[in-house]
Backbone as CSV, one residue per row, in Angstrom:
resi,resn,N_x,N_y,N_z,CA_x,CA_y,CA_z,C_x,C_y,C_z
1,UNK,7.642,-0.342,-43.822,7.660,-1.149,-42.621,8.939,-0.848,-41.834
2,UNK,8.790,-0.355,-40.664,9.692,-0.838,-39.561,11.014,-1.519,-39.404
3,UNK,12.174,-1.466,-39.019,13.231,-2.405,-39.276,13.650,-2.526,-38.160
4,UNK,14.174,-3.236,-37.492,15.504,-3.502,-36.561,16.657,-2.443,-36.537
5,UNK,17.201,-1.941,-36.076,18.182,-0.826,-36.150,19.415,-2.006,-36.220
6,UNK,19.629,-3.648,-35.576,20.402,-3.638,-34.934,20.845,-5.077,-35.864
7,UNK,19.825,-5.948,-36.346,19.517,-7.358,-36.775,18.968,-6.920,-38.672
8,UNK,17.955,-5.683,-38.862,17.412,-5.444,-39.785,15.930,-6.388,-40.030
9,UNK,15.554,-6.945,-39.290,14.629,-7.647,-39.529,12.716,-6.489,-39.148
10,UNK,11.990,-7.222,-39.745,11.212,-6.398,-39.771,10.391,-6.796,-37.985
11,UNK,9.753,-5.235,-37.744,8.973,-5.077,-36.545,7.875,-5.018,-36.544
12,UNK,7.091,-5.711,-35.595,6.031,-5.760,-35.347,5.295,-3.753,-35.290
13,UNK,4.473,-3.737,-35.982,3.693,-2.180,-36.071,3.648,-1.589,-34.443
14,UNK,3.278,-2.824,-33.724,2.481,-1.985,-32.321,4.152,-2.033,-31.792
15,UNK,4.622,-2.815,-31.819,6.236,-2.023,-31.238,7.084,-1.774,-31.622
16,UNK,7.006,-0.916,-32.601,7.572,-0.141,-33.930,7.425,1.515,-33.214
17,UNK,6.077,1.652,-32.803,5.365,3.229,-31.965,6.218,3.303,-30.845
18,UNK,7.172,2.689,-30.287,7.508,2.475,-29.166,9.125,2.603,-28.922
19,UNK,9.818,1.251,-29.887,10.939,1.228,-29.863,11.246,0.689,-31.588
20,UNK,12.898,1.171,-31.415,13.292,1.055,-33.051,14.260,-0.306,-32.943
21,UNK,14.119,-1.153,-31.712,14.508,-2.574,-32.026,13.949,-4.024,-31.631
22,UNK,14.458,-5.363,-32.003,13.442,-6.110,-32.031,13.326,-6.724,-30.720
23,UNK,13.020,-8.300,-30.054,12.690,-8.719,-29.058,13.923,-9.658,-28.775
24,UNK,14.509,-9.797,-30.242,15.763,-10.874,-29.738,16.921,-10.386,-28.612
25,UNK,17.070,-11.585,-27.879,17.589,-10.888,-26.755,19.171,-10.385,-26.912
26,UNK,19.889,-10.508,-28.449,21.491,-9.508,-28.576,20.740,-8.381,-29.022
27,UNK,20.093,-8.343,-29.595,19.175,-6.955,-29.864,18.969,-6.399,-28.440
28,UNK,17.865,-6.815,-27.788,17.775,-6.113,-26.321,18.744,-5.668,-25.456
29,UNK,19.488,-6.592,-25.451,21.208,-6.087,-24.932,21.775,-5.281,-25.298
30,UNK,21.904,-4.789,-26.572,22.789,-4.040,-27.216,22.134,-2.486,-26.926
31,UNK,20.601,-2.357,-27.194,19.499,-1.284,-27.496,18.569,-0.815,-26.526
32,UNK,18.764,-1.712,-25.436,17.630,-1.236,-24.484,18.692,-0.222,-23.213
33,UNK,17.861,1.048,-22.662,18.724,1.592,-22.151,17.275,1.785,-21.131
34,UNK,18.286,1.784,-19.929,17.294,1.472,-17.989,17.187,3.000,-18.159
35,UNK,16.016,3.201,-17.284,15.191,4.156,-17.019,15.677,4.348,-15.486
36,UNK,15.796,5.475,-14.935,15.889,5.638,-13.685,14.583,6.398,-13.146
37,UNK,14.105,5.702,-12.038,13.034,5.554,-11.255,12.948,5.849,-10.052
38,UNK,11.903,6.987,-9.628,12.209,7.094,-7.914,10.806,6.810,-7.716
39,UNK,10.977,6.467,-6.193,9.772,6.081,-5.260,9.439,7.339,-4.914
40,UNK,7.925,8.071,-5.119,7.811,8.913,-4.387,6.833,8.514,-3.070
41,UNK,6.650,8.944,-2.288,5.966,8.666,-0.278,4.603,9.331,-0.990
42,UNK,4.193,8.521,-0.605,2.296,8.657,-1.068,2.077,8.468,0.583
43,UNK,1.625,7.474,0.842,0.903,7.676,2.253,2.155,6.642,3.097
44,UNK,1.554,6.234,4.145,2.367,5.245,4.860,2.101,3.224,4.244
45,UNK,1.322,3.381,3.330,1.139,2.227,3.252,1.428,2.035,1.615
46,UNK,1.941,2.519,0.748,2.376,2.307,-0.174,3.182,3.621,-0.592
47,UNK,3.890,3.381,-1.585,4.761,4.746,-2.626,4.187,4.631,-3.872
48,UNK,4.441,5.439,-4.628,3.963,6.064,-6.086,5.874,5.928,-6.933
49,UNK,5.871,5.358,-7.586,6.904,5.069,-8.704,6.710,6.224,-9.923
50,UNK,7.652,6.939,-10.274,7.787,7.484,-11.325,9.097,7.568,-11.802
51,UNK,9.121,7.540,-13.276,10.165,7.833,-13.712,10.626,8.873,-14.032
52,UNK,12.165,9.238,-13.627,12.971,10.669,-13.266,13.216,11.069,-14.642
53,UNK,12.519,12.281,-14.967,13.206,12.711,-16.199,12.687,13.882,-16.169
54,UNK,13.164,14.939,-17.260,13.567,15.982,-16.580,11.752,17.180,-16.277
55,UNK,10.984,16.442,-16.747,9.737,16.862,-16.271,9.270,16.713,-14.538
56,UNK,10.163,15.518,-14.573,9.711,14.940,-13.243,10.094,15.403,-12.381
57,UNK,11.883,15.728,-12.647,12.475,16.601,-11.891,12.410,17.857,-11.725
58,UNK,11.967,18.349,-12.343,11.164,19.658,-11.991,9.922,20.176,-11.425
59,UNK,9.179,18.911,-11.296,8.310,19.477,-10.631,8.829,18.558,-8.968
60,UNK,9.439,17.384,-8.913,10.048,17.232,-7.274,10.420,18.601,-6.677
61,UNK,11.505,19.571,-7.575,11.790,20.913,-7.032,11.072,21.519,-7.034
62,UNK,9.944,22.132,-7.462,8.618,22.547,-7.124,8.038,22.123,-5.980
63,UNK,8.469,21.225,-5.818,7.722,20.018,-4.145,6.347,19.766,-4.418
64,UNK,5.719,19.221,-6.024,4.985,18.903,-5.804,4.771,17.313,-5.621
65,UNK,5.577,16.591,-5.396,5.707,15.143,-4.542,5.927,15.178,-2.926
66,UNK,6.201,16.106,-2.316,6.323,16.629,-1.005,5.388,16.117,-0.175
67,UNK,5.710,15.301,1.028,4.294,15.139,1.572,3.706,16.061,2.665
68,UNK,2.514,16.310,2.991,1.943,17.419,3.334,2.100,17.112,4.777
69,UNK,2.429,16.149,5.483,2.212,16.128,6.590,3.408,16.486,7.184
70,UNK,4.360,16.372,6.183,6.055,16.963,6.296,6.277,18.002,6.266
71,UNK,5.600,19.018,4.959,5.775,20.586,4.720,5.196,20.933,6.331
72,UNK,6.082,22.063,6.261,5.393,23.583,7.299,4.675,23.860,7.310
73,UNK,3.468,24.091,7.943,2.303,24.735,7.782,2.515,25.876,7.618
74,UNK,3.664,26.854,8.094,3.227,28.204,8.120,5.507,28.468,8.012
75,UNK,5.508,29.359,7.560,6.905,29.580,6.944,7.276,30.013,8.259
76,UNK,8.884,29.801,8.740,9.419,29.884,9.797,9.602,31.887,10.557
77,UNK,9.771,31.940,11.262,9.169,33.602,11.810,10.336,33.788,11.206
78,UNK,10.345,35.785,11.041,11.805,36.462,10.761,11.903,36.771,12.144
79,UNK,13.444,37.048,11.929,13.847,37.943,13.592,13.026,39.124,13.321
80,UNK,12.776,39.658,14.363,12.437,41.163,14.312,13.606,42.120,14.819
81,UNK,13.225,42.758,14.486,14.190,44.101,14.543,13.271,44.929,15.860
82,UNK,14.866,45.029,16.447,14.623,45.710,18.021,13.848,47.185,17.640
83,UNK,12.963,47.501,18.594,12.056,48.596,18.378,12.235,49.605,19.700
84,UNK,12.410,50.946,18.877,12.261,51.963,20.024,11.245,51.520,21.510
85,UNK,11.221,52.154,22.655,10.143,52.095,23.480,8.976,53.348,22.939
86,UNK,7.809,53.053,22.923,7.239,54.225,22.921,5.589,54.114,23.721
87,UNK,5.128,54.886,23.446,3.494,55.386,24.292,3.210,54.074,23.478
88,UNK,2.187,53.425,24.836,1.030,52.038,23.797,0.254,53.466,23.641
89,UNK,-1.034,52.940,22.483,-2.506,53.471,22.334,-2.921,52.282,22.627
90,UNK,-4.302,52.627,23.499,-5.304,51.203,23.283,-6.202,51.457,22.565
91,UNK,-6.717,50.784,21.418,-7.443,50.879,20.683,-9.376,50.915,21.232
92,UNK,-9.692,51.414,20.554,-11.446,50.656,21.643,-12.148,49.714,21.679
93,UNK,-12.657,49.436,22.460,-12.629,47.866,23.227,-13.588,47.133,21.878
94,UNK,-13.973,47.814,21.157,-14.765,46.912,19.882,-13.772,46.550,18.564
95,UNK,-12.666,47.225,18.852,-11.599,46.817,17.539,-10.896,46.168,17.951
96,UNK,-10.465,45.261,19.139,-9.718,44.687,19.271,-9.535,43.271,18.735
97,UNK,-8.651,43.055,18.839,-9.196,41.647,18.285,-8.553,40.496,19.315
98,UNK,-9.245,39.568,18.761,-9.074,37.976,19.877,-7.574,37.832,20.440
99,UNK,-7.186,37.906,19.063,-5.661,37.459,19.584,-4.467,37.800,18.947
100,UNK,-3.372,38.617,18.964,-2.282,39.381,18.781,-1.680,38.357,17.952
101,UNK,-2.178,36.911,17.590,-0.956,36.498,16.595,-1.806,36.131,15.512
102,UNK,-0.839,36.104,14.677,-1.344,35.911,13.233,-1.992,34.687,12.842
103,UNK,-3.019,34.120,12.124,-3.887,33.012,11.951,-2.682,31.716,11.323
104,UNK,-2.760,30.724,11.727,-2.152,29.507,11.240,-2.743,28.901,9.812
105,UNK,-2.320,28.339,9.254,-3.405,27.552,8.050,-2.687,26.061,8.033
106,UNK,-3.214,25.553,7.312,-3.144,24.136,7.720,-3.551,23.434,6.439
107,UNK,-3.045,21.718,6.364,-3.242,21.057,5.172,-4.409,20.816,5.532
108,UNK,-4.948,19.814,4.537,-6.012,18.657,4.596,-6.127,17.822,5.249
109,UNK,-4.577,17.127,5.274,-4.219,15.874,5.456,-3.935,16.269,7.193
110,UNK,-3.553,17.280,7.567,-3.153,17.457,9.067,-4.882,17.635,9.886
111,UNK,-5.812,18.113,9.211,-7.197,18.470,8.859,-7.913,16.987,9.414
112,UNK,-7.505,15.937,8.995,-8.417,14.844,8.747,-7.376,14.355,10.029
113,UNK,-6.218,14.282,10.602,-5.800,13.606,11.515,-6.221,14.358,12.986
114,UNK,-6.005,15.232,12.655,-6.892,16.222,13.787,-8.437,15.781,14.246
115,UNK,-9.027,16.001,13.242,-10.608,15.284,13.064,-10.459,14.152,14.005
116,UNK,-9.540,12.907,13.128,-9.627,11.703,13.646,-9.456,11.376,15.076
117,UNK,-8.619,12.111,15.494,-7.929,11.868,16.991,-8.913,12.300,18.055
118,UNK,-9.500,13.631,17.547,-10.719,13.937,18.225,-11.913,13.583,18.113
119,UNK,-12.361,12.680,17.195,-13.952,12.016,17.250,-13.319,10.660,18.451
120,UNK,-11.592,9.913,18.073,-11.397,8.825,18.889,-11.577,9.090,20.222
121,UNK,-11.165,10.463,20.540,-10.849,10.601,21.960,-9.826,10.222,22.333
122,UNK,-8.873,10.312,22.047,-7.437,9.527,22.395,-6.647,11.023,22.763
123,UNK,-6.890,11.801,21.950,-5.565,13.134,22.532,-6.512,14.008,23.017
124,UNK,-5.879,14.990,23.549,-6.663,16.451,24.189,-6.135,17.388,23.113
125,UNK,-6.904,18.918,22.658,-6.490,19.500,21.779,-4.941,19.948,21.581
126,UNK,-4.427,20.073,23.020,-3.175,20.326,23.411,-2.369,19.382,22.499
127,UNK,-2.676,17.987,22.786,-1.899,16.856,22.376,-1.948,16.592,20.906
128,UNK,-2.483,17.467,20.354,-3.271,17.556,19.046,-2.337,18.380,18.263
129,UNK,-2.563,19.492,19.137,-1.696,21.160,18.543,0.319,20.175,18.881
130,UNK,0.312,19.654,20.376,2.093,19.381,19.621,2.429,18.606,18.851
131,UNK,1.575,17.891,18.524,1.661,16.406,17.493,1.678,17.258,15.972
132,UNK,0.699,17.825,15.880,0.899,18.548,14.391,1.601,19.926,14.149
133,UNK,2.005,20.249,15.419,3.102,21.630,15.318,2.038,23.029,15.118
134,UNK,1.174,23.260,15.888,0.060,23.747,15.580,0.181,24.593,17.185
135,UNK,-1.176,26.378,16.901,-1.480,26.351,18.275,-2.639,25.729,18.713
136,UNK,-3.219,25.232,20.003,-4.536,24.747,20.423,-5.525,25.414,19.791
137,UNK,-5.312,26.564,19.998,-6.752,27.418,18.854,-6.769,27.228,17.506
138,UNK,-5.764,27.225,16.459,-5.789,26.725,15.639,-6.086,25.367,15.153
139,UNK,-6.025,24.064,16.334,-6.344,23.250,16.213,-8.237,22.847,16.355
140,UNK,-8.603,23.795,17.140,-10.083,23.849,17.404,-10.497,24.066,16.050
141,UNK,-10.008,25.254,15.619,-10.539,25.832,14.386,-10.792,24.891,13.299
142,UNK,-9.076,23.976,12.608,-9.778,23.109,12.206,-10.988,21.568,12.710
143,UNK,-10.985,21.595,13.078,-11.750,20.552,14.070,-13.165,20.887,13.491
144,UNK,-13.397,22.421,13.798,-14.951,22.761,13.736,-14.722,23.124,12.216
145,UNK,-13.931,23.566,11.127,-14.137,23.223,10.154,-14.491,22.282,9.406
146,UNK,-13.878,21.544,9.797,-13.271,19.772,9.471,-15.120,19.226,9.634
147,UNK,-15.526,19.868,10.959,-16.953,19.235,11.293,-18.057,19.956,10.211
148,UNK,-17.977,21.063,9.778,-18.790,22.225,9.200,-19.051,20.875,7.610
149,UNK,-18.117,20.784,7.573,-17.642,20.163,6.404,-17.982,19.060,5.771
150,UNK,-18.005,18.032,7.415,-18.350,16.979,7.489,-19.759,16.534,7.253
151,UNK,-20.713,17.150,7.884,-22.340,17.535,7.726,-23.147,17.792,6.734
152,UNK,-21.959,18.201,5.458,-22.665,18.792,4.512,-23.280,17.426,3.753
């Protein structure tokens, strides 16, 4: 059986699995040691509590507590490096493509506010693309995903 580390008296089995002292409160004083606890940002209407230890803290640096509507959608540009002048080629008029910049990607969560704003009617795509840091075409895109999606 179980003992008290602190009094010697015997412990209850189910909190014996748990802790190695008893309920009396110079016991608790002496033996109980605080847990440090962070709030992590779940949505706007509540937080998620966990306790910091070193699992936990490793995955915060991972950023997987990060909220998505905070991360970057798309990693910040490099400078480019100044380029000779030279001859354009134009390619033929069937390889071209739509548009000279590179495709955006996007969360879920930026996904479903996009959606939302546009079934309300409250923003224009414009107002859409500066609100979520987005271009207008990229914002269409998800929209008609978001809708593809929605239907199923």
């Amino acid at each position: 059986m179980a003992r008290c580390i602190t009094c010697v008296t015997s412990l209850h089995p189910e909190r014996a699995e748990k802790y190695d002292y008893c309920t009396k409160p110079d016991c608790r004083a002496k033996n109980a040691r605080s847990l440090t606890i962070a709030a992590v940002s779940v949505n706007k209407a509540a937080d998620q509590f966990v306790i910091l230890d070193e699992r936990t803290q490793e995955e915060m640096a991972r950023g997987l507590f990060q909220e998505a509507r905070r991360a970057p959608s798309i990693s910040p540009a490099q400078p480019r490096s100044p380029r000779k002048p030279s001859h354009k080629v134009i390619p033929p008029a069937g390889s071209r493509r739509r548009s000279e910049q590179p495709e955006e990607s996007w969360t879920e969560a930026q996904q479903n506010l996009a959606l939302a704003l546009h079934i309300a009617g409250r923003k224009t795509l414009d107002e859409i693309a500066e609100r979520l840091g987005l271009r207008p075409g990229t914002v269409a895109n998800m929209i008609v995903a978001a809708k593809r999606r929605w239907r199923r």
